[in-house]
C-alpha positions as CSV (number, residue, x, y, z in Angstrom):
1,X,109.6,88.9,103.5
2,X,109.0,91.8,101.5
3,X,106.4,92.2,98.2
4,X,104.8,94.7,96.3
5,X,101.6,94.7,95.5
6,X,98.1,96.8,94.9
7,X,94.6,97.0,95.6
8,X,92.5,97.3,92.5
9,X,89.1,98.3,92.7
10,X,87.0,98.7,89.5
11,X,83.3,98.4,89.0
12,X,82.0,95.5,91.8
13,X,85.4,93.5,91.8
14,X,88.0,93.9,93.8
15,X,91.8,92.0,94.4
16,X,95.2,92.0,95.5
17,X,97.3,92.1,92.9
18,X,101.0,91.0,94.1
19,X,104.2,91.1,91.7
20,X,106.2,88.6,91.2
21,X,108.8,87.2,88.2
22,X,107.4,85.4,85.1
23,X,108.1,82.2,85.9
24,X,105.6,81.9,88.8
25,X,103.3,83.4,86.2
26,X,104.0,81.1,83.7
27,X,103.8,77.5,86.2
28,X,101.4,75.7,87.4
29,X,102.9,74.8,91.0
30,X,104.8,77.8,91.4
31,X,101.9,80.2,91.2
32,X,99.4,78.1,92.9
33,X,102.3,78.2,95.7
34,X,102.3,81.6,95.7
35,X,98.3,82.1,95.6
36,X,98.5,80.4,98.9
37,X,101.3,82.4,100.7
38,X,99.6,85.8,99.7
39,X,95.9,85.0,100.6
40,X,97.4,84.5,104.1
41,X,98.0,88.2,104.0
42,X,94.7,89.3,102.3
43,X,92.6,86.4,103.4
44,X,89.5,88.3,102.1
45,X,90.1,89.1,98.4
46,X,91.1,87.0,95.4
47,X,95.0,87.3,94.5
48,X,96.4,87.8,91.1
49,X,99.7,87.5,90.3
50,X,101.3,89.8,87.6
51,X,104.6,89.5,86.2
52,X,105.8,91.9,82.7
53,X,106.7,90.9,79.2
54,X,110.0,92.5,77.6
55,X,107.8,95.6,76.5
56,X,106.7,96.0,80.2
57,X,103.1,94.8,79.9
58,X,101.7,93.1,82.9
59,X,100.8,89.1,82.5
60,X,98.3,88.1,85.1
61,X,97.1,85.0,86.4
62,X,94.2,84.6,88.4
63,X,90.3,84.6,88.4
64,X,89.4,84.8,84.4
65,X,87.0,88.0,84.8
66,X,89.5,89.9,87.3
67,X,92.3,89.2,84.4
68,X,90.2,90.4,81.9
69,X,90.0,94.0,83.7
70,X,93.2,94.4,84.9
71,X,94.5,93.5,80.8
72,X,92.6,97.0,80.1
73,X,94.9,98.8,82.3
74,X,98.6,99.5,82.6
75,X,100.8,98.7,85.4
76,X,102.0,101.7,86.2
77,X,98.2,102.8,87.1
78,X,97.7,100.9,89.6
79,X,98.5,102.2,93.2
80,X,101.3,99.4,94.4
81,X,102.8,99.7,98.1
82,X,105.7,97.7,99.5
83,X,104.6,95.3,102.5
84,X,107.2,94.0,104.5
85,X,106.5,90.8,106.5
86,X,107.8,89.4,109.2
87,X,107.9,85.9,109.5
């Protein structure tokens, strides 16, 4: 399995936020499902899931006050990496 994801760091709260299409964003199920699957790789940190809009803005799910920082900054800022899994 391979993702992309990043680390974000800002003030006292830090995540994993992982990539993934909008319609995991956008369902109940799906994203719970996919909460899951990536806490198993960063069993320490909350997860947030982040898909983009037509424009290229992010869309987040997660933990209210982690979405609320991550809205103030753009995608491209964040430092992502490619993990590859294997299962």
């Amino acid at each position: 399995m391979e993702f992309t994801a990043a680390i974000f760091k800002k003030e006292e709260s830090t995540c994993v936020v992982v990539i993934v299409k909008r319609d995991v964003v956008e369902n109940d199920l799906l994203a719970s499902e996919a909460v899951k699957v990536f806490s198993k790789f960063f069993p320490l940190m909350p997860v947030v899931l982040m898909a983009q809009n037509f424009k290229g803005d992010g869309i987040y799910r997660g933990p209210e006050e982690l979405v609320r920082l991550l809205t103030r900054v753009k995608p491209e800022e964040l430092a992502w990496k490619t993990y590859q899994i294997n299962n």
